[in-house]
N, C-alpha and C positions, 0 to 999 in steps of 0.2 A: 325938621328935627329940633325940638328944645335944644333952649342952649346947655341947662344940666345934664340933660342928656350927653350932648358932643363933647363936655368937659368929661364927665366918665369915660366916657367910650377913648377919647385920647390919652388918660389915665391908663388904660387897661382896667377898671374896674365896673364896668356898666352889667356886663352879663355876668361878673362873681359876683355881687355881692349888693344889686338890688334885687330885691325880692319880688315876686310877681305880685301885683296886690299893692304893693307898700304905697304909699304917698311921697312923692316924689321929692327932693331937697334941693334945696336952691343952691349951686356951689359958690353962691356971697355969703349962705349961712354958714360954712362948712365951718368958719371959726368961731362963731358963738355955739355950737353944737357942745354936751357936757361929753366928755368919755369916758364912760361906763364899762369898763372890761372886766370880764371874772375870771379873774387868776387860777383862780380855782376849777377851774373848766378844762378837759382839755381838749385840744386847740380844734383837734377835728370837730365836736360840738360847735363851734362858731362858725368852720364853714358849713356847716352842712345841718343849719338853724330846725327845729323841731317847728310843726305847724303852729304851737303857741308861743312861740319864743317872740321877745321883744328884737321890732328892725334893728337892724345893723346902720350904724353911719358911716359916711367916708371917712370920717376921720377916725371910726372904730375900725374899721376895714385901715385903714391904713396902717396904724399901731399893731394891728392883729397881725400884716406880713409881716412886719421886724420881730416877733419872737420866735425865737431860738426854736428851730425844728427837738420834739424831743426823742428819746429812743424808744426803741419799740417793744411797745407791752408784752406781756409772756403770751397773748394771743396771737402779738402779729410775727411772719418767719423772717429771722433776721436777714442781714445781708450778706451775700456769700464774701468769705473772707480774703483779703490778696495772699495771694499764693505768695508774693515778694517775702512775705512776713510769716507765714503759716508756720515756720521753723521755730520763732519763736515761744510758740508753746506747746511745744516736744520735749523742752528742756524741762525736766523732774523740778519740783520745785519743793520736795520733800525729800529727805534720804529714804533709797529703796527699802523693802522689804523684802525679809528673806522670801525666796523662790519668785523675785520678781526681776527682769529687766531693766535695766538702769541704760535711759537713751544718754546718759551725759557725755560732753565731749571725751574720748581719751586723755587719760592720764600721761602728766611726763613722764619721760625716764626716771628710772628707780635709782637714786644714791647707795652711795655706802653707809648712810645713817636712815636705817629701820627702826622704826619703833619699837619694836620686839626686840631690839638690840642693842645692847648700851653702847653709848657714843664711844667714838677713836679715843675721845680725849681722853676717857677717862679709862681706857685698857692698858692691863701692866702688858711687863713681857712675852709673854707666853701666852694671853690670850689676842697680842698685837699679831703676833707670830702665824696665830692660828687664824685668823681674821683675812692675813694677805693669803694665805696660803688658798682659802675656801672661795676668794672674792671673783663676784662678777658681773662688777657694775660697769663696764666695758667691752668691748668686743675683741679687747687683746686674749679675755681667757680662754677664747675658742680653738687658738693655735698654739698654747703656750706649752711645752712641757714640763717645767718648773717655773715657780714663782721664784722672784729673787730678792730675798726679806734685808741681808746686811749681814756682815760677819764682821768680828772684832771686839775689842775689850770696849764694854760698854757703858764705862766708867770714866773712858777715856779724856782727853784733853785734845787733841784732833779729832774731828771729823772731814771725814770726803768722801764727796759726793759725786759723784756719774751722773750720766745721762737714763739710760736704760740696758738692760740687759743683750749681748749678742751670743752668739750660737754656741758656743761654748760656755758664756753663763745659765742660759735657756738647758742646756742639759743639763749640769751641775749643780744648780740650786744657786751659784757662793759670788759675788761680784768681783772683774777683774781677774780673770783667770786665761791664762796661753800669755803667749806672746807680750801683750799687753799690761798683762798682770805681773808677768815676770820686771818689765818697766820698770812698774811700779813700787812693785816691792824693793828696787834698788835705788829707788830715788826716796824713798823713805830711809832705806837703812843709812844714808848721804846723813842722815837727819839724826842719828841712831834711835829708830821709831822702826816699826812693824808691824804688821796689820793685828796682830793680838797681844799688841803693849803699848797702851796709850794710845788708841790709833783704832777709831772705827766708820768700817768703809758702809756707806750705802748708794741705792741709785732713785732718781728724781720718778721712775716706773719702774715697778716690781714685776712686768713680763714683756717678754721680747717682742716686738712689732713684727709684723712679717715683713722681711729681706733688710733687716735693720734700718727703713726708714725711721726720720724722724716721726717721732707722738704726735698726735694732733691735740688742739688745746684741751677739749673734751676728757682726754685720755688725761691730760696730764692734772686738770680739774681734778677728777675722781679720783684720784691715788695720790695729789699732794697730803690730804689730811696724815696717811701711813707716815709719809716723812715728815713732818709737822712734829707728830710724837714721836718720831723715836728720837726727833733732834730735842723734845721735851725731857725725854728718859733719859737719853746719855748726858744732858747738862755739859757739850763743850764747851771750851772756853774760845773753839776758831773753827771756821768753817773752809773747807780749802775745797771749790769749786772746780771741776777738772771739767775743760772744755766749752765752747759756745752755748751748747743747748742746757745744760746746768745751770749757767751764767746766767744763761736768760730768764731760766723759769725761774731761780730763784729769786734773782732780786727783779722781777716783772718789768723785763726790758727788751728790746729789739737791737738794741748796740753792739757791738763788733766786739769780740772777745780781745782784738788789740785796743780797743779804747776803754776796756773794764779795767784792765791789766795795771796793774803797778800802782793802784790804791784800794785803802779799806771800804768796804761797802759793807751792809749791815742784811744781816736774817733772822726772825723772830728772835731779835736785839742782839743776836752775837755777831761777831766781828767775820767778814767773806772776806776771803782773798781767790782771785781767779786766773787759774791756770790752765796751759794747752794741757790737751787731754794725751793720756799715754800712747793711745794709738795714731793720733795726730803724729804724734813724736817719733814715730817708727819707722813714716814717712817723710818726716822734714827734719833730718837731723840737725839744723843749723839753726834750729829755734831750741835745742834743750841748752842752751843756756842760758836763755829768755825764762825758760821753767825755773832751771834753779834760782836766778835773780829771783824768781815769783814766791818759791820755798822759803828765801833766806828773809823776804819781806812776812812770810807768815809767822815765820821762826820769831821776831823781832815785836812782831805785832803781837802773840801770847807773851812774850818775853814781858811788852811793856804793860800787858792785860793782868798779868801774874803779878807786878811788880819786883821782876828779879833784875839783874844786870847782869853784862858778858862779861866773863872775868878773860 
């Protein structure tokens, strides 16, 4: 066997890419050889040379393996595609047309701000009103049987705030009502306050949870905006938080209602003060004096908000 021979043949290139016929090349010339490649070719013409084509060299042949395989012409059938991936051109990549299917993923859950609907923020009274009443961006509207919007002078200079409505709110419509409510109207009148003078009550969820568990964040997500505004509309000058779960949501915390207690904390800039909740109280008689110390610091706190003094 030549030696150009056995150099090709150890190459792997003796049966590609010498031609039958050709005149054989010496591989000490293989560096003076010029390389002549037409770009413009493509690739399959080079290997697979026309009866008139001019020889291939090795070092054409060599240059010729390193280019870039290219993609397949609209005659050749493409490759079939990985299934890993085939998902990704499912997805529309133009907005549907009517009376057509839209594969795109689901939609999130639907807010209380629809487009078709003018924002919380910008609703007075009576369409805030009408708003909770109709809403059911939650899954609490499915058992509720009244919403529970806030009663009182809405003008007021106190606000307080609840947690959410329980079974006697749930029927009635009105927050703080039985037992509890009774409380509270006597721990107001302590104050000579009333729920319809000076004094307007609301709750952190306008519909009762089923078995008065606590809200889940979700829940209390989609119904803070209601209370946002109405604390926008009444314009108090104090916020008096009754209870843990009040506490919590309002000023975005996880702390103990005994380590909130007994200073100013702040809600869309008005001054919170946080106390045991009435029904708490019904059961632990030996903390309503810890309430009223709570009262007397809210009392003080408008006082100094007001700029009046105690005569």
């Amino acid at each position: 066997m030549a030696l150009h021979e056995s150099a090709l043949e150890e190459l792997g290139l003796a049966t590609r890419w010498v031609m039958r016929g050709s005149t054989p090349v010496e591989v000490a010339d293989v560096a003076t050889q010029p390389v002549q490649l037409r770009t413009e070719e493509p690739l399959a013409e080079s290997r697979a040379p026309q009866q008139n084509a001019e020889p291939v060299t090795v070092r054409e042949a060599a240059v010729a393996s390193d280019v870039p395989r290219r993609a397949p012409t609209a005659t050749q059938s493409p490759a079939t595609p990985n299934d890993d991936f085939a998902w990704f051109d499912d997805l529309p990549t133009t907005a549907p047309q009517p009376g057509t299917r839209n594969v795109a993923p689901a939609a999130s859950e639907p807010s209380i701000e629809e487009p078709s609907r003018p924002s919380v923020a910008t609703l007075d009274w009576d369409a805030l009103g009408a708003r909770v009443a109709s809403c059911e961006s939650c899954r609490l509207c499915e058992k509720r049987t009244k919403t529970v919007f806030g009663v009182g002078d809405r003008e007021a200079d106190w606000m307080l705030v609840g947690e959410a409505p329980g079974e006697n709110e749930d029927r009635q419509g009105e927050p703080f009502v039985g037992q509890a409510g009774k409380l509270l109207d006597n721990m107001l009148r302590s104050l000579d306050l009333a729920r319809d003078r000076n004094v307007y009550i609301a709750n952190v969820i306008k519909c009762r949870p089923p078995g008065n568990r606590n809200p889940e964040p979700d829940e209390v997500a989609r119904c803070e905006p209601y209370l946002q505004r109405q604390v926008a509309l009444v314009k108090p000058k104090l916020i008096v938080a009754l209870g843990r779960f009040a506490a919590q949501s309002l000023l975005k915390t996880d702390s103990s209602i005994s380590s909130l207690r007994g200073r100013v904390h702040a809600y869309e800039g008005v001054p919170v003060v946080v106390t045991y909740h009435p029904a708490y109280l019904l059961r632990s008689l030996q903390d309503k004096s810890k309430s009223w110390a709570d009262l007397c610091l809210a009392r003080d706190t408008l006082r100094e908000a007001s700029g009046q003094t105690e005569h």
